[in-house]
C-alpha positions in Angstrom: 80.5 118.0 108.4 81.5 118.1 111.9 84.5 120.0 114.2 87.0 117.3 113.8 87.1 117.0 110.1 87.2 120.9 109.8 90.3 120.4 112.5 91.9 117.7 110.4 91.7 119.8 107.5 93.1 122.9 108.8 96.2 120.8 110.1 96.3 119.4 106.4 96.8 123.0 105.2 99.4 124.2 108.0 101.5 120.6 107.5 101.3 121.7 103.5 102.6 125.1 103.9 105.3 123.6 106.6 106.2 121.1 104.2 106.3 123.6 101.2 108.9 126.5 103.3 111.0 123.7 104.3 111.2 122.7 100.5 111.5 126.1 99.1 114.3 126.9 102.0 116.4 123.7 100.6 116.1 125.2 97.1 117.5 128.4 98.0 120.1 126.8 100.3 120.8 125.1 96.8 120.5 121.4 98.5 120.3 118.1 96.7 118.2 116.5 99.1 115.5 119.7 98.3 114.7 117.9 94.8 116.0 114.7 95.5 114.0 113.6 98.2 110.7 114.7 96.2 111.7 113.1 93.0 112.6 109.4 95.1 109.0 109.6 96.7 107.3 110.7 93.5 109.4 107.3 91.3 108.4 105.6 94.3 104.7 105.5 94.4 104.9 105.6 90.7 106.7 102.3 91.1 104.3 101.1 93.2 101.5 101.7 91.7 102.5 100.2 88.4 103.4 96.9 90.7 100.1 96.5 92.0 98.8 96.8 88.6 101.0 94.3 87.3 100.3 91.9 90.4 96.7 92.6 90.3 96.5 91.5 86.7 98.8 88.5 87.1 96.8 87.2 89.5 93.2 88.0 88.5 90.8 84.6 88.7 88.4 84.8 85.6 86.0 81.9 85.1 85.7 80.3 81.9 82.5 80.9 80.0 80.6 77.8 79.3 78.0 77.0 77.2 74.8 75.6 78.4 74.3 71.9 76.4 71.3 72.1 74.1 68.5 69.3 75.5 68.4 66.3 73.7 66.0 67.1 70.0 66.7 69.9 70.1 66.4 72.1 66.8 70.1 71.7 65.0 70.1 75.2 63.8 71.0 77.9 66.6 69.5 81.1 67.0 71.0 83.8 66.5 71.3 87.3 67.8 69.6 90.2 66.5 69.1 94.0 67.8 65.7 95.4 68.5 65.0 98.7 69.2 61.6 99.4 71.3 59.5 102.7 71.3 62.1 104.5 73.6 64.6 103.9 71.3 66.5 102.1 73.8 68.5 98.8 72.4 66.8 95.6 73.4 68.6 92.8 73.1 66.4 89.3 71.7 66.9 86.3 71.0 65.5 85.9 67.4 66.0 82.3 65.5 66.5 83.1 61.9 
């Protein structure tokens, strides 16, 4: 960690405790702006984030799966999946025909 970032976090702290006087000295002045300025930004980037998720998954591109063709004579009867375990006792997945 170098000079600046300890700088940039010490002004983080001092704009915090600026920030926090001016909103405690609105309260006691009895202000609407005191609460309603903190609410708006809070509904705000609530509002925003919940936007970017809904845009995010509206435009999402998933490719379809698709199956590989089996060769021509090939068996008719498909393998199917079964769970092994080896001597770990880690799952191994394998492609076992039945």
């Amino acid at each position: 960690m170098n000079d600046s970032s300890r700088t940039q976090g010490g002004l983080i702290c001092v704009a915090v405790v600026v920030i926090a006087a001016w909103f405690l000295l609105g309260l006691l002045m009895q202000s609407y702006w005191a609460l309603a300025i903190p609410v708006a930004i809070l509904v705000f980037f609530v509002l925003g984030l919940t936007f970017w998720v809904g845009y995010t998954i509206a435009t999402i591109q998933v490719e379809p799966y698709e199956e590989a063709e089996p060769p021509p004579g090939a068996d008719a009867e498909r393998p199917t999946w079964d769970v092994r375990v080896n001597e770990r006792d880690v799952p191994v997945w394998a492609l076992v025909p039945r």
